[in-house]
PAVO-794670 format. One record per residue: residue number from 1; x, y, z of N, C-alpha, C, O in turn. Coordinates in nm, 2 decimals. Each point is the difference from the previous one (the first is absolute). Last residue first. Example, Ala and Ser with C-alpha at 12.3 -4.5 7.8 and 13.67 -1.06 7.14 Angstrom:
# PAVO-794670
SITE zado    n_X    n_Y    n_Z   ca_X   ca_Y   ca_Z    c_X    c_Y    c_Z    o_X    o_Y    o_Z
SITE    2   1.28  -0.22   0.71   0.09   0.11   0.00  -0.08   0.11   0.08   0.05   0.11   0.01
SITE    1  -0.02  -0.68  -0.02  -0.09   0.12   0.00   0.09   0.12   0.00   0.10   0.00   0.07
END
This chain:
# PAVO-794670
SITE zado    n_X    n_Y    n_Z   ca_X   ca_Y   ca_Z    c_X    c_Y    c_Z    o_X    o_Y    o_Z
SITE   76   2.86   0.20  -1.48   0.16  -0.05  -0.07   0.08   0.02   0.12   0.12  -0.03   0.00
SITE   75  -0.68  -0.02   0.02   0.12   0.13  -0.01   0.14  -0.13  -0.06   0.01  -0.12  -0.02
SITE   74  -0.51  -0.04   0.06   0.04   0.06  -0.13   0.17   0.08   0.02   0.07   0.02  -0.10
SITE   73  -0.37  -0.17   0.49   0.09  -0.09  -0.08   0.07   0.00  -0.16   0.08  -0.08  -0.06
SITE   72  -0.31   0.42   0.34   0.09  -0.07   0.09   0.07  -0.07  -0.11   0.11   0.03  -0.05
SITE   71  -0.47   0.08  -0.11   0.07   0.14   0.01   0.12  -0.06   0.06   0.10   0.01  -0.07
SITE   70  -0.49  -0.26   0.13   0.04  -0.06  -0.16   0.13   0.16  -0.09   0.03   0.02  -0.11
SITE   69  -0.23  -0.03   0.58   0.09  -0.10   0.02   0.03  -0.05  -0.17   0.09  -0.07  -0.04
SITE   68  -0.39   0.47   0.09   0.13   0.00   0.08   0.09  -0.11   0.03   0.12   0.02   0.02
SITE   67  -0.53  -0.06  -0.22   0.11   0.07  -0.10   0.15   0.03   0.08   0.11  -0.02  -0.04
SITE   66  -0.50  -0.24   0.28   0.03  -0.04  -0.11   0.16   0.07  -0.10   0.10  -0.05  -0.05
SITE   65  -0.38   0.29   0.41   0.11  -0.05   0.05   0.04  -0.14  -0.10   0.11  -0.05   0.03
SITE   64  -0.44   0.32  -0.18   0.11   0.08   0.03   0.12  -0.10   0.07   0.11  -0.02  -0.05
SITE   63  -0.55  -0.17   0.00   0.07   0.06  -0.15   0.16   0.07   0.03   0.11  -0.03  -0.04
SITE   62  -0.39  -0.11   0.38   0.04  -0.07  -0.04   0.10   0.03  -0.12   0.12  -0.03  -0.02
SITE   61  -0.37   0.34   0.21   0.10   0.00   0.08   0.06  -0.10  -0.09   0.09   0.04  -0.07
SITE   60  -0.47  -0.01  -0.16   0.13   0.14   0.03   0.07  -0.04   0.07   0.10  -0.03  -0.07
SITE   59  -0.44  -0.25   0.14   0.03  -0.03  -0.12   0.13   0.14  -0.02   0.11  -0.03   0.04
SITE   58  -0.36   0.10   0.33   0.07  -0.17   0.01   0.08  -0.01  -0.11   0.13  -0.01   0.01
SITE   57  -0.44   0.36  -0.02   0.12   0.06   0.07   0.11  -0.14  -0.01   0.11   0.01  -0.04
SITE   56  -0.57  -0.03  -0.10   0.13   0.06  -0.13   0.10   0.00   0.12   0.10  -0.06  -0.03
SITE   55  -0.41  -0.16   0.30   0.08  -0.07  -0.13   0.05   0.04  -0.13   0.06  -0.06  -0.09
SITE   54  -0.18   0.38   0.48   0.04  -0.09   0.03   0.03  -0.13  -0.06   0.10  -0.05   0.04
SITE   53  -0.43   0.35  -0.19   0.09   0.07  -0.04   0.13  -0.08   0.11   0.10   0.02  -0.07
SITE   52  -0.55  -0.21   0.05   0.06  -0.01  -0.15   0.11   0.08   0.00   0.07  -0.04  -0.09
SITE   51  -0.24  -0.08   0.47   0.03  -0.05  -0.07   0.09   0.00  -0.09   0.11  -0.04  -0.03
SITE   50  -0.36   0.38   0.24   0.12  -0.08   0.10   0.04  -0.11  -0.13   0.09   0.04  -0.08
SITE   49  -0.48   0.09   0.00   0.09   0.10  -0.05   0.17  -0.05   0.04   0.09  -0.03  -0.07
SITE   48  -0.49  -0.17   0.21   0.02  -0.05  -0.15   0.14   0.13  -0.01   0.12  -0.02  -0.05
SITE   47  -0.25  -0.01   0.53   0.06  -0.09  -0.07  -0.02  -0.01  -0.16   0.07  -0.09  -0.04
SITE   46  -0.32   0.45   0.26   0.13   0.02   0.01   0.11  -0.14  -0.08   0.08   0.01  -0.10
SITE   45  -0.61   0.00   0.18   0.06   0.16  -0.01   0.19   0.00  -0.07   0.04   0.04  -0.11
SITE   44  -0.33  -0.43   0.31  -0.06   0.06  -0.16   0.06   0.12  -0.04   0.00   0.04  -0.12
SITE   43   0.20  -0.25   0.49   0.01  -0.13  -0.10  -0.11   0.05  -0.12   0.01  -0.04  -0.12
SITE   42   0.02   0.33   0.50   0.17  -0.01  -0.04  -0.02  -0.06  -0.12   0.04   0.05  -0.11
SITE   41  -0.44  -0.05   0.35   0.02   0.15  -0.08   0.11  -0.03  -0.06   0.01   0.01  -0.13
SITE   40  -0.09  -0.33   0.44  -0.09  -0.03  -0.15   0.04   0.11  -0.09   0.03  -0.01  -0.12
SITE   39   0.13  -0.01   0.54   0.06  -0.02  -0.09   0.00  -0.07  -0.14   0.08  -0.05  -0.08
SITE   38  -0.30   0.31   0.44   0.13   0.09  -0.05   0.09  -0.10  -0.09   0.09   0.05  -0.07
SITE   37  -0.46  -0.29   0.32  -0.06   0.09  -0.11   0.08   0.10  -0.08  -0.02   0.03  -0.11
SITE   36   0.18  -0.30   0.48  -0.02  -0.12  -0.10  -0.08   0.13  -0.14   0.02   0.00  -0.12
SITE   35   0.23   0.07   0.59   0.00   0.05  -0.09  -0.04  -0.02  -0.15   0.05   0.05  -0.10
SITE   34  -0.15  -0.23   0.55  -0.04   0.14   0.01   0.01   0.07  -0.15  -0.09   0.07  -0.05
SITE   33   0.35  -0.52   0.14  -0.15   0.01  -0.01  -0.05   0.13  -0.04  -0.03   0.03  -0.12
SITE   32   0.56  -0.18   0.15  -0.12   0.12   0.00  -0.11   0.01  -0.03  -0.04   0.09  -0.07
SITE   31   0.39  -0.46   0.06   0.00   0.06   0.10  -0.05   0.13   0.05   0.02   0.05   0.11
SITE   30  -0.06  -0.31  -0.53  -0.08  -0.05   0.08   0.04   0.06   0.14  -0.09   0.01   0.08
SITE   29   0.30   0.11  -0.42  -0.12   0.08  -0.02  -0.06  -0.05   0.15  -0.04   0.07   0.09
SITE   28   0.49  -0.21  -0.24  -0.04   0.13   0.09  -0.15   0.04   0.05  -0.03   0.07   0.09
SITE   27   0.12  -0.46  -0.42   0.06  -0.03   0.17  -0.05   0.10   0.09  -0.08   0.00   0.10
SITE   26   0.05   0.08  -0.57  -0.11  -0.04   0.05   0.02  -0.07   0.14  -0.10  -0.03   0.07
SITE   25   0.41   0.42  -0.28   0.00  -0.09  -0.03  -0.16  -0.05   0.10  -0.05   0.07   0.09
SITE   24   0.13   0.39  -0.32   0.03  -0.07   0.14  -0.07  -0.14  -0.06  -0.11  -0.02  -0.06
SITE   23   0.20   0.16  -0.34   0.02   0.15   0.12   0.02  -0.01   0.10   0.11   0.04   0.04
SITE   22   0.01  -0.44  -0.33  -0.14   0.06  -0.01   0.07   0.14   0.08   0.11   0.02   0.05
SITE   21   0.25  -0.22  -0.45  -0.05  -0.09   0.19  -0.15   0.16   0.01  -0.01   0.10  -0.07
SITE   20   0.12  -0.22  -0.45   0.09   0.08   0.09  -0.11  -0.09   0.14  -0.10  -0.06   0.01
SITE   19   0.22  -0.19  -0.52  -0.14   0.04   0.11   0.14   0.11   0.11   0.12  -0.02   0.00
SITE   18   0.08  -0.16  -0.33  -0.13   0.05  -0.10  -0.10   0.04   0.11  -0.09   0.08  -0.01
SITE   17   0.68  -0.05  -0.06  -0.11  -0.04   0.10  -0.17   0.03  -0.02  -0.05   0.11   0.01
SITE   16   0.46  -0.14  -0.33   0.00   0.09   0.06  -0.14  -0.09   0.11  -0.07  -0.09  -0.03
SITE   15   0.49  -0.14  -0.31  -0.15   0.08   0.03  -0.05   0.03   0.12   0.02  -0.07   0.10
SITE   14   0.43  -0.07  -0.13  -0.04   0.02  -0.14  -0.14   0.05  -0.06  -0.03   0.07  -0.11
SITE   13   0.23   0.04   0.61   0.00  -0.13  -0.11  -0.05   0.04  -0.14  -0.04   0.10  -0.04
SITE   12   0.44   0.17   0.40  -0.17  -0.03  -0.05   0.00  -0.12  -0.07   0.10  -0.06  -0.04
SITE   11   0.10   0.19   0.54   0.07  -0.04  -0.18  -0.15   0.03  -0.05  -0.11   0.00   0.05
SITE   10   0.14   0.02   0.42  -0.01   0.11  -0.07   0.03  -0.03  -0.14   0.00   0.10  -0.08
SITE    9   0.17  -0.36   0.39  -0.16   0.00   0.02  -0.06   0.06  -0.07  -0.10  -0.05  -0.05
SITE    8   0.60  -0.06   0.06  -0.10  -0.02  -0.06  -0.15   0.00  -0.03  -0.07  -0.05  -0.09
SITE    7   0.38   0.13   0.47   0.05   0.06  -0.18  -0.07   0.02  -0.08  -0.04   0.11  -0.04
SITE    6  -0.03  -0.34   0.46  -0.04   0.13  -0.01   0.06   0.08  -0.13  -0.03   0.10  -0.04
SITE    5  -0.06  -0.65  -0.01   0.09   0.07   0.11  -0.05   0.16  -0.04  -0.05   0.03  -0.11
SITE    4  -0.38  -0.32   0.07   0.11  -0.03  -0.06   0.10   0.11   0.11  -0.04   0.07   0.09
SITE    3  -0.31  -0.42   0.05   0.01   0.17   0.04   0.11   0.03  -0.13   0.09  -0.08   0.01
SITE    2  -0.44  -0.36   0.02   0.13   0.01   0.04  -0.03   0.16  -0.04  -0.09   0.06  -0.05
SITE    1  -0.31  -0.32   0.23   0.05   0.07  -0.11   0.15   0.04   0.03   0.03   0.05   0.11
END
């Protein structure tokens, strides 16, 4: 995957990001057997929520930094 330049990493797109990344990623998990049941709790307990308020947030940020460059390029 190409990296875009650091200016631009942060641009928004046109649409907002529809899936958000997991709580701990499933790489990590496997490095904590011990912790396999703390993270049945996380995945019934905790990840729907995580979710859903992490893809309004996505969508916001997005939004915002949207207006700010349609702000930018609006000035005279």
């Amino acid at each position: 995957m190409v990296r875009p330049p650091p200016l631009l990493a942060r641009f928004p797109a046109l649409r907002a990001p529809a899936a958000s990344a997991p709580v701990i990623p499933a790489g990590r998990r496997a490095a904590y057997p011990a912790l396999a049941a703390d993270f049945e709790v996380l995945d019934r307990e905790l990840t729907p929520a995580f979710e859903r308020y992490d893809a309004e947030a996505l969508r916001d940020q997005n939004r915002y930094r949207r207006q700010q460059v349609l702000i930018l390029l609006g000035r005279p």
